[in-house]
C-alpha positions in Angstrom: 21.2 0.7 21.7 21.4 -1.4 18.5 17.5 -1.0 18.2 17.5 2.8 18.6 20.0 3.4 16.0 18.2 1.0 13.5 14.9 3.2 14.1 16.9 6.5 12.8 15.7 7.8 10.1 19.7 8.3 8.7 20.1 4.3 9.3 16.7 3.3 7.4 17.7 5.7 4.0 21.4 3.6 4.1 19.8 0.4 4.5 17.1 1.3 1.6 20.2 2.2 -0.8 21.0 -1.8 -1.2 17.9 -2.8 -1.6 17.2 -0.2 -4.5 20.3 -1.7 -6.1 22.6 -3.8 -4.9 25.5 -3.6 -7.0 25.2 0.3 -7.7 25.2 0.8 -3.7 28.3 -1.5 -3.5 30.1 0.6 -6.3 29.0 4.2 -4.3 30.2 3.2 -1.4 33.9 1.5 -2.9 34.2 5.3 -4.7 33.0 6.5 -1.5 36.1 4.9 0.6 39.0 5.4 -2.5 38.0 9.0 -2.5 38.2 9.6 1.2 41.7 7.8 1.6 43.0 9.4 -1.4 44.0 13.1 0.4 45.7 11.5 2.9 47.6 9.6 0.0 48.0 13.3 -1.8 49.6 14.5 1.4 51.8 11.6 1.7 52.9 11.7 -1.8 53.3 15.3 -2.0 55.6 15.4 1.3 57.5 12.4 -0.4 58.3 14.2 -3.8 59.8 17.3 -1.6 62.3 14.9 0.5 63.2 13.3 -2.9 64.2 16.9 -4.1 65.6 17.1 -1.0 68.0 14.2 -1.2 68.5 14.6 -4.7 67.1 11.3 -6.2 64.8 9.7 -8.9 62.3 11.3 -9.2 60.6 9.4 -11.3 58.7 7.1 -8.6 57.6 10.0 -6.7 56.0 12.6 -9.5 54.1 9.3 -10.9 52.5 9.3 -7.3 51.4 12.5 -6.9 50.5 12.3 -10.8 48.0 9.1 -10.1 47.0 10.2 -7.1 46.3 13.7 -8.2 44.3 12.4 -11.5 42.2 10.2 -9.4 41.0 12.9 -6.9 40.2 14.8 -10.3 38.7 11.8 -12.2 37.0 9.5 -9.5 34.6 12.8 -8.6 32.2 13.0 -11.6 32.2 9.2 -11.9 30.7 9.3 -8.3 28.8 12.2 -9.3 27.3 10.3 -12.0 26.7 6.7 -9.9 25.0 8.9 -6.9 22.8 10.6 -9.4 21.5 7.3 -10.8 21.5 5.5 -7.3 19.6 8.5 -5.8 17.1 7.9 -9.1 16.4 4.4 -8.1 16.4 5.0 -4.6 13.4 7.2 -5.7 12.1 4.5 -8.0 12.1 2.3 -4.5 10.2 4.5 -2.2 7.2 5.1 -4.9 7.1 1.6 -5.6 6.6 1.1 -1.8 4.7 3.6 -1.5 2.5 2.6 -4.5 2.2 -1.1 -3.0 1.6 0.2 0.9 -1.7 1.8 -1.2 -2.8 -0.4 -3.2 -2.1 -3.6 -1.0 -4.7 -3.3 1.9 -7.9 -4.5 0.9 -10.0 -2.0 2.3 -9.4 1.8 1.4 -9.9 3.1 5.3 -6.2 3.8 5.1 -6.8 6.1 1.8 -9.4 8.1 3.8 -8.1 8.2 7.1 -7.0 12.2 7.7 -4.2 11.3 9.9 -2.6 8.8 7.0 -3.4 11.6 4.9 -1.2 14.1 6.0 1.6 11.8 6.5 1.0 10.1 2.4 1.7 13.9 1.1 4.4 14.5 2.8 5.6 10.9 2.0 5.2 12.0 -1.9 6.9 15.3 -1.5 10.0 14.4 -1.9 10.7 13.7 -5.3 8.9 17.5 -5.9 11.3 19.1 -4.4 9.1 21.5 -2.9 11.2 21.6 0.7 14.4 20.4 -0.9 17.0 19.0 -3.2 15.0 15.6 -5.2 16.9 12.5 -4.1 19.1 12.1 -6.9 20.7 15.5 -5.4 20.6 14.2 -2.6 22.3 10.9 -2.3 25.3 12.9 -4.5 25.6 15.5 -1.6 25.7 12.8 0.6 28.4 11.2 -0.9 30.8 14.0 -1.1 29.7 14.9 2.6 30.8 11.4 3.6 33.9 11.6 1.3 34.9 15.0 3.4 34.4 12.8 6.5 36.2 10.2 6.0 38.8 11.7 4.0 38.9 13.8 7.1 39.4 10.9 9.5 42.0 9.7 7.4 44.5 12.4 6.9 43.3 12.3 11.5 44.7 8.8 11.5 47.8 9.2 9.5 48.7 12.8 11.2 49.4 10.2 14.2 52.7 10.2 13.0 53.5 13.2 13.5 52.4 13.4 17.3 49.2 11.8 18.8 47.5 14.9 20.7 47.2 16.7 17.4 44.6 15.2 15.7 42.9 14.3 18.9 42.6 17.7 19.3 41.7 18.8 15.8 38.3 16.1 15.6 37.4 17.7 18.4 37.4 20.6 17.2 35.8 20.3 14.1 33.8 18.0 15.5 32.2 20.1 17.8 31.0 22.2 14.9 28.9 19.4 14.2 27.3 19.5 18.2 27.2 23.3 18.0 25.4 24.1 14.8 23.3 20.8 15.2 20.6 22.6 15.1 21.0 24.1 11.5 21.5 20.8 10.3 18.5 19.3 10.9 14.8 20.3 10.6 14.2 18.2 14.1 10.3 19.4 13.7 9.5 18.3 10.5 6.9 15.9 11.3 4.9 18.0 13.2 1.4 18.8 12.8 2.1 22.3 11.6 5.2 21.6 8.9 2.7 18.4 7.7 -0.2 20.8 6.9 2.2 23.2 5.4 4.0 20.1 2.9 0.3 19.3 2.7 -1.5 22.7 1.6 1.7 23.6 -0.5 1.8 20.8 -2.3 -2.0 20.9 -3.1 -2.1 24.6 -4.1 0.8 23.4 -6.6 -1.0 20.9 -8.0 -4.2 23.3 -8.7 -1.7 25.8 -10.4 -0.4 22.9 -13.3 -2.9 20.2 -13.3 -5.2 20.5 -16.3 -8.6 19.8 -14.5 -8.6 23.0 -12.7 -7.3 24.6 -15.6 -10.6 25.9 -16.8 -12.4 27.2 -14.0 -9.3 29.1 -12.8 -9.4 31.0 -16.0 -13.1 31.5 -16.2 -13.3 33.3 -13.0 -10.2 35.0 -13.1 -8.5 33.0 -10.4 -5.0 32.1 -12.2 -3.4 34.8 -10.3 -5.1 33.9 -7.2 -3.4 30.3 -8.0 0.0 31.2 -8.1 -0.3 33.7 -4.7 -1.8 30.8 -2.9 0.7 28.3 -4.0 3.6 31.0 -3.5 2.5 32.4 0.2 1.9 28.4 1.1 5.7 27.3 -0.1 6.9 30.7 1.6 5.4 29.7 5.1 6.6 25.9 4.7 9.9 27.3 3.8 9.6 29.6 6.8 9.1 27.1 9.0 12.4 25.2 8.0 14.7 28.4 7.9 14.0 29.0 11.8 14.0 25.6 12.7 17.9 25.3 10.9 19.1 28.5 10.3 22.8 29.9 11.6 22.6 31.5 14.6 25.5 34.1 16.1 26.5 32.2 19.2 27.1 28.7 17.7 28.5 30.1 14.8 31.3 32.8 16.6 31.5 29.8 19.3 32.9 27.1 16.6 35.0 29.5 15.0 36.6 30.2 18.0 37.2 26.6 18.8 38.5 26.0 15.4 41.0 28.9 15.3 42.7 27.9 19.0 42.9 24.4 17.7 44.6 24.5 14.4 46.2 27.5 15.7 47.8 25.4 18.4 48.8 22.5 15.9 50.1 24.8 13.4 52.3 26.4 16.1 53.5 23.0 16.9 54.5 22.0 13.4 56.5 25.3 12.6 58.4 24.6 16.6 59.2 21.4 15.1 60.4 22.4 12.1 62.8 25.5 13.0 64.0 23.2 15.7 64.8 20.5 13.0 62.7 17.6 14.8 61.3 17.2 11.6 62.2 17.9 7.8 60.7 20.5 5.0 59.0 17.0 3.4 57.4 16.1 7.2 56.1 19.8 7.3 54.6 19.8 4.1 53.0 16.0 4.6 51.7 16.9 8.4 50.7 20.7 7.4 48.9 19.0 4.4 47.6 16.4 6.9 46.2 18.8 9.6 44.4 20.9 6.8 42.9 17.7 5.6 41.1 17.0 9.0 39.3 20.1 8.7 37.0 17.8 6.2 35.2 17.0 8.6 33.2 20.3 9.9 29.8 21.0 10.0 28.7 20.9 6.6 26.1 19.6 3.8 25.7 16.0 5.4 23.6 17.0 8.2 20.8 18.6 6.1 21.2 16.7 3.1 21.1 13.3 5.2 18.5 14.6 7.0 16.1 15.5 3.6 17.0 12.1 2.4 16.2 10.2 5.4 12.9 11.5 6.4 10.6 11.2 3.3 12.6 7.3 3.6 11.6 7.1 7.3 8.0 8.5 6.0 7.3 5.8 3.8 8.7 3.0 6.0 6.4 4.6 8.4 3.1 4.3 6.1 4.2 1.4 5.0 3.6 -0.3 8.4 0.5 1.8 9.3 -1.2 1.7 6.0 -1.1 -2.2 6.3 -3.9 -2.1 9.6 -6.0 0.6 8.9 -6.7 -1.1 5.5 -7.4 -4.4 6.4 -10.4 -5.6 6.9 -11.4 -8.6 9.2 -10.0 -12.5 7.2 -12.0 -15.4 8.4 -9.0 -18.4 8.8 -11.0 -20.3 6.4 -13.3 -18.0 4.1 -15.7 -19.9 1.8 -16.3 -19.0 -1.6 -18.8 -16.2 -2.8 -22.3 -17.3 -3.5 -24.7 -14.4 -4.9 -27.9 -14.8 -3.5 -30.4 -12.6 -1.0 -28.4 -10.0 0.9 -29.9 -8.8 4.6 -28.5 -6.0 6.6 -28.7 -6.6 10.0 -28.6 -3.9 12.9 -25.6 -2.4 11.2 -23.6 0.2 12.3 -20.4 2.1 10.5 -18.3 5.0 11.3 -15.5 6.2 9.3 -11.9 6.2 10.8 -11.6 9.2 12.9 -15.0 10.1 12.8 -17.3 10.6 16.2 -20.9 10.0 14.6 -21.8 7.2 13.0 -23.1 7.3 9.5 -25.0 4.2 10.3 -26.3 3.0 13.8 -28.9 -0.2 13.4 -29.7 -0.4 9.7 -31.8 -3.3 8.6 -32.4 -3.9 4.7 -33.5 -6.8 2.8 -32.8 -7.5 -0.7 -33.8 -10.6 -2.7 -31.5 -11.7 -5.6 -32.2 -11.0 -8.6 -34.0 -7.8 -8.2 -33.7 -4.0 -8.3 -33.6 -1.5 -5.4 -33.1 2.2 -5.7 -31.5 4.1 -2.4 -32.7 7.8 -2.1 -32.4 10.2 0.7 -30.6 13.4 1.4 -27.1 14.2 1.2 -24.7 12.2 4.0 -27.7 10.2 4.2 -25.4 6.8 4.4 -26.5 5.8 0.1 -22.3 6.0 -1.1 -21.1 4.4 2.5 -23.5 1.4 2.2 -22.2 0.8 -1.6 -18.7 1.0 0.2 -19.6 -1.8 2.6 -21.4 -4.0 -0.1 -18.1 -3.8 -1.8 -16.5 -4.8 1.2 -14.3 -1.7 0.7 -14.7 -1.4 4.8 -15.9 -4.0 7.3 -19.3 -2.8 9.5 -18.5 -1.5 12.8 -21.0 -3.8 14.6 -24.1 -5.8 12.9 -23.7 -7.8 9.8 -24.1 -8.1 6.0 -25.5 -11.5 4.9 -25.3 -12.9 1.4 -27.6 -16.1 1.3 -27.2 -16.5 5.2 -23.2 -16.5 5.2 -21.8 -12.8 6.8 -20.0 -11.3 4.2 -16.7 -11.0 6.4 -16.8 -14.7 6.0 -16.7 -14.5 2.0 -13.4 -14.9 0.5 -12.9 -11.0 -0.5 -11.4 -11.4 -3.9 -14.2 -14.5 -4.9 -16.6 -11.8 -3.7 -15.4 -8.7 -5.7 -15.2 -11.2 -8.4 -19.6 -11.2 -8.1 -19.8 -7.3 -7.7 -19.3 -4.4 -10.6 -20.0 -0.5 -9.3 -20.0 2.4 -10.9 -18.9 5.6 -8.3 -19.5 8.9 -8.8 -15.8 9.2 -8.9 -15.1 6.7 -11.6 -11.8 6.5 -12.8 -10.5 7.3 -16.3 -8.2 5.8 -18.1 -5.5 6.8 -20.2 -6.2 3.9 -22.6 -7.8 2.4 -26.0 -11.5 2.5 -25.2 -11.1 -1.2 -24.9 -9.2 -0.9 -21.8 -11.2 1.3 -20.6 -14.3 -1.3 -21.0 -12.3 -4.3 -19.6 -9.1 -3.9 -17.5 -8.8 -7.3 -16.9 -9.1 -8.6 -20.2 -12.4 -9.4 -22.2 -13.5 -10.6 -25.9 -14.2 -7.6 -28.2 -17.4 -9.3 -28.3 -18.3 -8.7 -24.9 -16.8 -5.6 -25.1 -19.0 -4.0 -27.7 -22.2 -5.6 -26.2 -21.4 -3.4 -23.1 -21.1 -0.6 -25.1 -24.0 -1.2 -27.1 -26.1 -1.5 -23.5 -24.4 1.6 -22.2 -25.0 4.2 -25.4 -21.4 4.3 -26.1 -21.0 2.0 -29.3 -21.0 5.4 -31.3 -18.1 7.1 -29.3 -15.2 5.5 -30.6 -12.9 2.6 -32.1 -11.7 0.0 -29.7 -8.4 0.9 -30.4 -8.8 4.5 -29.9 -6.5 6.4 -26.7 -9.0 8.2 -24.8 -6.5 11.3 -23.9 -5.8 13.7 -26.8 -2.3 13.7 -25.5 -1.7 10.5 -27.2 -1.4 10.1 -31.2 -5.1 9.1 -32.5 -5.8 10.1 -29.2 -9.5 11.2 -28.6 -11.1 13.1 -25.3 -14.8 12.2 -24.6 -17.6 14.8 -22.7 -18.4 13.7 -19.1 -21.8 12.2 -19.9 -19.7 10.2 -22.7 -17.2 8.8 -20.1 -20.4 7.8 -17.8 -21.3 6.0 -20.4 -17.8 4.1 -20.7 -18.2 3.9 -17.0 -21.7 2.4 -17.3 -19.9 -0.3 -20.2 -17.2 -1.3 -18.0 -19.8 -2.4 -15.3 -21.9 -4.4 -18.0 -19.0 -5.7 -19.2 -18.4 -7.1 -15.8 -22.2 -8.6 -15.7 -21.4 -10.6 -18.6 -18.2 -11.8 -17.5 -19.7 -13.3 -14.2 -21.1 -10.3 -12.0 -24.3 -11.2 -10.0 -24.8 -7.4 -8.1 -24.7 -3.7 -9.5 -23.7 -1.1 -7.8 -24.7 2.3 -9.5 -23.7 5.4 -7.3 -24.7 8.2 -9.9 -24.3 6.5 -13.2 -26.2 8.9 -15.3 -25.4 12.3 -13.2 -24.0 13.7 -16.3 -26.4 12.4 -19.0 -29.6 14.9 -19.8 -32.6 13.5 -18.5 -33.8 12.0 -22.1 -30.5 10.3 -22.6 -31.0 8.7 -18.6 -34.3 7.4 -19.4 -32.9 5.6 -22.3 -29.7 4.8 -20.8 -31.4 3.1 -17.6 -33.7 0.9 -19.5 -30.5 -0.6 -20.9 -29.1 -1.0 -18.0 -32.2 -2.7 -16.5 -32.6 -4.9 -19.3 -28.4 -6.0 -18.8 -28.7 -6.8 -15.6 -31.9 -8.8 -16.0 -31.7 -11.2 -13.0 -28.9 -9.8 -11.4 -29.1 -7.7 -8.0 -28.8 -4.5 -9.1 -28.6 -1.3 -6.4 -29.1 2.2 -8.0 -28.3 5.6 -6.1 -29.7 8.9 -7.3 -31.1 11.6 -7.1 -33.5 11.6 -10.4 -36.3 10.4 -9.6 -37.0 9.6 -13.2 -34.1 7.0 -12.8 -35.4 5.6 -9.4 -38.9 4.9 -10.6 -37.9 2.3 -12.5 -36.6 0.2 -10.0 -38.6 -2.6 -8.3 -38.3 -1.4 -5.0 -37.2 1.8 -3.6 -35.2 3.1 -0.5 -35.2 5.6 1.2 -32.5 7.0 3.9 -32.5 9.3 6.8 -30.2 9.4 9.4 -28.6 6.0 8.9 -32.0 3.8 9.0 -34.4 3.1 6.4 -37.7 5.3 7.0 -39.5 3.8 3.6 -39.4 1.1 0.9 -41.5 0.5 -1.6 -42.4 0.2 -5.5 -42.8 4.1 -6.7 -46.2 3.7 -6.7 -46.3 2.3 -2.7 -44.3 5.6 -1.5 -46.3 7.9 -4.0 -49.5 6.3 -2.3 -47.8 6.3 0.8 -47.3 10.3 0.7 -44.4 10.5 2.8 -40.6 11.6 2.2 -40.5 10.2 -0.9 -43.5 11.3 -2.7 -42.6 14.9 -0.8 -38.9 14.8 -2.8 -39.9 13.3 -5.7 -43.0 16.3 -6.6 -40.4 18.9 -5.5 -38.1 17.9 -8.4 -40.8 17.4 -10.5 -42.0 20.9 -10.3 -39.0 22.1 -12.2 -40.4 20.2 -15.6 -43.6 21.7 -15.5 -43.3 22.7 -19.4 -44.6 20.1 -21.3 -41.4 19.6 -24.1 -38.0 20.9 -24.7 -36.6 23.5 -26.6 -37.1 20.4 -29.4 -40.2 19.4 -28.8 -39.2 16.1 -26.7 -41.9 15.4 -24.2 -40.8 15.8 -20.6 -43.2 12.8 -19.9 -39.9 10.7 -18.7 -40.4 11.8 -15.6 
């Protein structure tokens, strides 16, 4: 029992509201319980005044009561207002930092790329949007005068006691079966299914492609901005769809509790005035106990079911994440990992498949690469080249088969004395929003080494090391994609001379023309001298350069070689690497620059 309520969703949000701040949760919920005593206390004092009249005496004692109690049911509400609007901020503040930590915590990134995870992150993130609801600073105040109304109902229950004890008995019955018969419209029970979650999921990303910047472009260029907002406006329409039938009012519930309301009070009301032209009890009684049995009424059906219910789930959803981001991010920790040692690496018999996935990307891969060298991996498109720089990264651990570094599987490296020996560059690098020179080194370097990189990379013309690179920011500077490659490219350099013993290039000069490559890549081969570097591309007049060269199919390499082996070879590669020449078959540029690069 005690284990099935702590899995509710409602119980997780009220334990998360301590730990987002313990002494603001202890003052909500002290303002919670004054305010939901103090209209029984109106009542009483109200009813005490009129036998005062009544009798004739001071009433001094009595018109202070209902003057306190009156000004703090008028003052104690916006100061709850105002500590549930800052709670409900933290609160907020909580679940992305746990959310932010469930991501970046695992040290693989299978739980970033896993579909199912996926669904469940958006939704997760939704929630301070307010796409499907109030944001939680809304929320938690909602909350609070919901759970003032119920206890404040309960109270004026308890006190009405005095007056007879099957009348309030009767009336939380029946108000409280509001609550059991318009359950329903108070909470959205099928919000984690798998139709709501795509719903959260595509309305969220058709939102994002209306206001993010990136888009921003292309949408105008072909005439797609109003296309944007329909997409974004039929996808929120549909999510919101789905949560009006699953909690809107229906007729039978609704006539049903209104009938059970009006016998009830109707009963107890008829009670009071029998009592009172029978003289059982006084004028002050009728007005304390009529006060009283209005009071109970508090606690109907109301805005705690849905508001409780928006709060808790997106609460629940990152509780949830939290615990199954944890697994399907780890990777496999040998009980005592020795240290990193760069050296020969040998693929043996490997085999990988992404989460979810039924075929295998690789299935019995065998590669050999001696330190200190280069190798270039080529090959078609989902030809394995982005996964394998994955695995060398130790970003995901091989299904079966192993990765050897100097004889010792990598799995039994220690993973951050590893990543520690290896620098990529990814197609998708990221960007910062930072002086160039924290772009270059994250971590920390000497400008020194910092404007070496950039010097290596072709980028020690681009900007000050002090400069933002985001024009939003004052001095702030934006750079051209090949010029970010290049900062990409610097940041990797950086790394070899801070330590790095392997390369991993996934597409470092895609944006760069093919003169600036050239150049560009005989830096880069001169940096890394003696250090394993691993190049993916598909410009050939990058690849060439490489000491040895790879190439892909299906998971298994079908050829290595120098450029001039496979050319003499005449097999895939010399077949993909004339097709792309073919397009340079002019003999310069439009400024005279020889195409002889290639």
């Amino acid at each position: 029992m005690i284990a099935r309520l702590r899995s509710r969703p409602e119980w997780q949000f009220f334990t998360v509201l301590p730990r987002a701040s313990a002494p603001l949760a202890a003052l909500w919920w002290s303002l919670l319980i004054v305010r939901g005593v103090l209209p029984a206390l109106f009542a009483l004092a109200m009813g005490n005044l009129v036998g005062t009249v009544q009798r004739g005496d001071d009433l001094a004692g009595p018109l202070t009561g209902v003057g306190v109690t009156f000004v703090l049911l008028q003052v104690l509400m916006p100061i709850h207002q105002a500590v549930s609007s800052n709670l409900g901020s933290l609160v907020a503040a909580w679940l992305n930092d746990e959310l932010a930590e469930a991501c970046v915590e695992p040290p693989g990134i299978g739980h970033l790329e896993d579909a199912a995870l996926g669904e469940d992150l958006e939704v997760a993130r939704e929630f301070d949007r307010g796409q499907t609801g109030p944001p939680m600073y809304m929320n938690v105040d909602f909350i609070a005068g919901s759970l003032v109304e119920l206890f404040g109902g309960i109270t004026c229950a308890v006190v009405l006691f005095g007056f007879t004890w099957w009348a309030p008995i009767l009336l939380l019955v029946a108000w409280g079966s509001t609550h059991w018969l318009l359950r329903e419209s108070g909470v959205w029970r099928d919000r984690n299914t798998d139709e709501v979650r795509s719903a959260q999921r595509n309305a969220a990303y058709s939102y994002q492609l209306a206001v993010d910047p990136e888009p921003a472009k292309e949408l105008r260029m072909f005439g797609l901005a109003d296309w944007a907002v329909q997409q974004f406006t039929e996808r929120r329409r549909r999510l919101f769809s789905l949560q009006y039938e699953a909690t809107r009012l229906r007729e039978r519930p609704l006539a049903g509790s209104l009938l059970i309301v009006a016998v009830a009070n109707g009963i107890v009301f008829w009670a009071l005035a029998a009592a009172a032209l029978d003289q059982r009890i006084g004028l002050d009684a009728l007005i304390t106990n009529a006060q009283l049995a209005i009071g109970v009424a508090m606690i109907a059906f109301g805005g705690l079911n849905w508001s409780l219910d928006g709060a808790s789930a997106p609460v629940a959803a990152v509780l949830r994440l939290r615990a199954a981001m944890a697994p399907a991010g780890a990777l496999s920790i040998n009980p005592s990992p020795v240290a990193a040692a760069p050296g020969d690496i040998r693929i043996r018999n490997l085999s990988f498949a992404y989460p979810g996935a039924a075929e295998k990307v690789f299935d019995g891969l065998d590669l050999t690469i001696p330190a200190g060298t280069s190798l270039a991996v080529v090959g078609r498109n989902g030809a394995g080249k982005t996964t394998l720089a994955k695995l060398l990264c130790r970003l995901y651990d091989p299904g079966s088969g192993s990765i050897e570094i100097d004889g010792k599987d990598l799995r039994d490296l220690s993973v951050p004395a590893w990543r520690e020996q290896v620098t990529a560059v990814f197609q998708d690098f990221i960007r910062f929003e930072l002086p160039l020179r924290d772009n270059v080194a994250p971590a920390g370097a000497p400008d020194e080494d910092i404007l070496a990189a950039l010097r290596d990379a072709g980028a020690d013309e681009l900007a000050e090391l002090d400069t933002p690179l985001a024009r939003g920011y004052d001095r702030g500077t934006d750079l051209s994609g090949g010029q970010w490659q290049r900062v990409a490219l610097a940041r990797a350099l950086c790394s070899v001379r801070r330590g790095a013993r392997l390369v991993l290039l996934d597409e470092p000069t895609a944006q760069l023309d093919v003169r600036g490559e050239a150049k560009v890549f005989d830096r880069i081969l001169a940096a890394t001298r003696g250090v394993t570097t691993i190049l993916i591309s598909h410009r050939f007049s990058t690849v060439r350069h490489a000491d040895r060269i790879c190439v892909l199919e299906q998971g298994r390499v079908i050829e290595l070689g120098s450029h001039d082996e496979l050319m003499a070879l005449g097999g895939r590669y010399r077949t993909m690497f004339e097709l792309q020449a073919r397009r340079f078959t002019a003999e310069t540029d439009e400024e005279g620059v020889s195409y002889d690069v290639l």
